[in-house]
N, C-alpha and C positions, 0 to 999 in steps of 0.2 A: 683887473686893476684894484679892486675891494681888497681880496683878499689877502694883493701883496702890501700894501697901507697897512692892512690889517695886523700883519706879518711883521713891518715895521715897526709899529706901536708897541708890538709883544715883546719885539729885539730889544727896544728901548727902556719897556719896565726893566727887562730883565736885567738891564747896565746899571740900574738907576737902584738896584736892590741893596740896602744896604748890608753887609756883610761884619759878623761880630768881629771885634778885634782879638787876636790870636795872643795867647799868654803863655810863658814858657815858665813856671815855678820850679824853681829849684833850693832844694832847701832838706839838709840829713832828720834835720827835727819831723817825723812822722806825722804826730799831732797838728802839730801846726801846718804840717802840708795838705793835710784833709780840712782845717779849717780852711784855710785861704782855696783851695780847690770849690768847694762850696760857697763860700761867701761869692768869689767870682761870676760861680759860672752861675749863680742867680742875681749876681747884676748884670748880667749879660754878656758876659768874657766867653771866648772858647779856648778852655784851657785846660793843658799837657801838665800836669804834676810829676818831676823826678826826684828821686830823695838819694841819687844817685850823680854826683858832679861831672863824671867820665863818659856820663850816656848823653851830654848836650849838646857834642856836635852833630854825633848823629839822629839823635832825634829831630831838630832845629832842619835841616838836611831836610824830615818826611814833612815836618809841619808847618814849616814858615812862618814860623814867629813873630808878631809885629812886635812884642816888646817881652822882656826878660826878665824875672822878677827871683831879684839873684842872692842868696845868706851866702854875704862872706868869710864866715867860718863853719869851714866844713873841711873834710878831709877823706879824701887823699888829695882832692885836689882842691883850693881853696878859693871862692868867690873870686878873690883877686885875680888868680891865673886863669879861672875861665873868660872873665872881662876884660883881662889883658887881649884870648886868645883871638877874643868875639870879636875884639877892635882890630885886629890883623887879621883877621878871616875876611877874603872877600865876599862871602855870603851874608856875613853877621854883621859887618863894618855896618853898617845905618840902623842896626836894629838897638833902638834905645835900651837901658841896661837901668833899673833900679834895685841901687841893693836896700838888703833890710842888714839890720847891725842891731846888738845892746852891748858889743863891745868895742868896736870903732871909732868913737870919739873923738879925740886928737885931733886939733890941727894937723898935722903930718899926715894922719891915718884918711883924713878929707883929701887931702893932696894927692896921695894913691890914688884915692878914689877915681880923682880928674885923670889922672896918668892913664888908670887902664881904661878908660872911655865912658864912665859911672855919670850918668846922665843926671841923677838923681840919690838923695839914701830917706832912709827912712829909721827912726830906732827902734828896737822891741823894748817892750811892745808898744802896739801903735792903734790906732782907732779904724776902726773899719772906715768909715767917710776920710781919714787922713791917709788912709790907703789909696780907695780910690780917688781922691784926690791928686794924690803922687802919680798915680798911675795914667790919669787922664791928662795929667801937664804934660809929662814925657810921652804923652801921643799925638802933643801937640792939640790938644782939645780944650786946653784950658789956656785963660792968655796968664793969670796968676796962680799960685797957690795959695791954698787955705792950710793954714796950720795955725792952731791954737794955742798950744803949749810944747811945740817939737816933737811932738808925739806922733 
């Protein structure tokens, strides 16, 4: 009887462990994909860098993304048409989508945003706390955001 309580208790840390939130970056700019890879995964993200837009269904597929941190301009395939795709994928449909932009502005180009499922944007460049900031609202961890200057 000790031992199976005991066995229970283990079971239960085990449920009760909390697990990092999973980050999918995608993004052709290099540089910046190693910064933000870094910045993250020393605040505590576990997170997938692509600098390649064609490899996110499949990767998304081994890694389970809790949230997708997505440059709209890129090419061949562009920010827009992966968030389009993520929002009709039954896999990807709940997984929030924050894009980065410093060229998306527009009212209209915000309207996209909503259309293809853009939970969030962010402009380059942007402050690392205004990052994570963005990033923990869209995971549902924050009841407000913090933004200073739209940055």
């Amino acid at each position: 009887m000790i031992s199976t309580n005991f066995q229970e208790q283990q079971d239960e840390q085990m449920l009760t462990i909390p697990t990092k939130p999973r980050i999918l970056i995608v993004d052709d700019n290099v540089e910046l994909l190693e910064e933000l890879e870094n910045l993250l995964s020393m605040g505590g993200y576990d997170v997938t860098a692509l600098s390649d837009g064609t490899q996110v269904f499949d990767v998304a597929l081994k890694n389970k993304p809790d949230l997708i941190l997505l440059d709209l301009k890129m090419s061949p395939k562009s920010g827009f048409q992966i968030a389009d795709e993520a929002r009709n994928s039954l896999f990807l449909k709940d997984v929030p989508v924050v894009a980065m932009t410093g060229f998306f502005t527009e009212k209209q180009h915000f309207l996209m945003m909503k259309l293809c499922g853009i939970k969030t944007s962010i402009l380059k460049p942007f402050r690392p706390l205004n990052l994570i900031t963005k990033i923990e609202f869209a995971l549902g961890n924050r009841l407000e955001e913090y933004d200073t200057d739209g940055t």
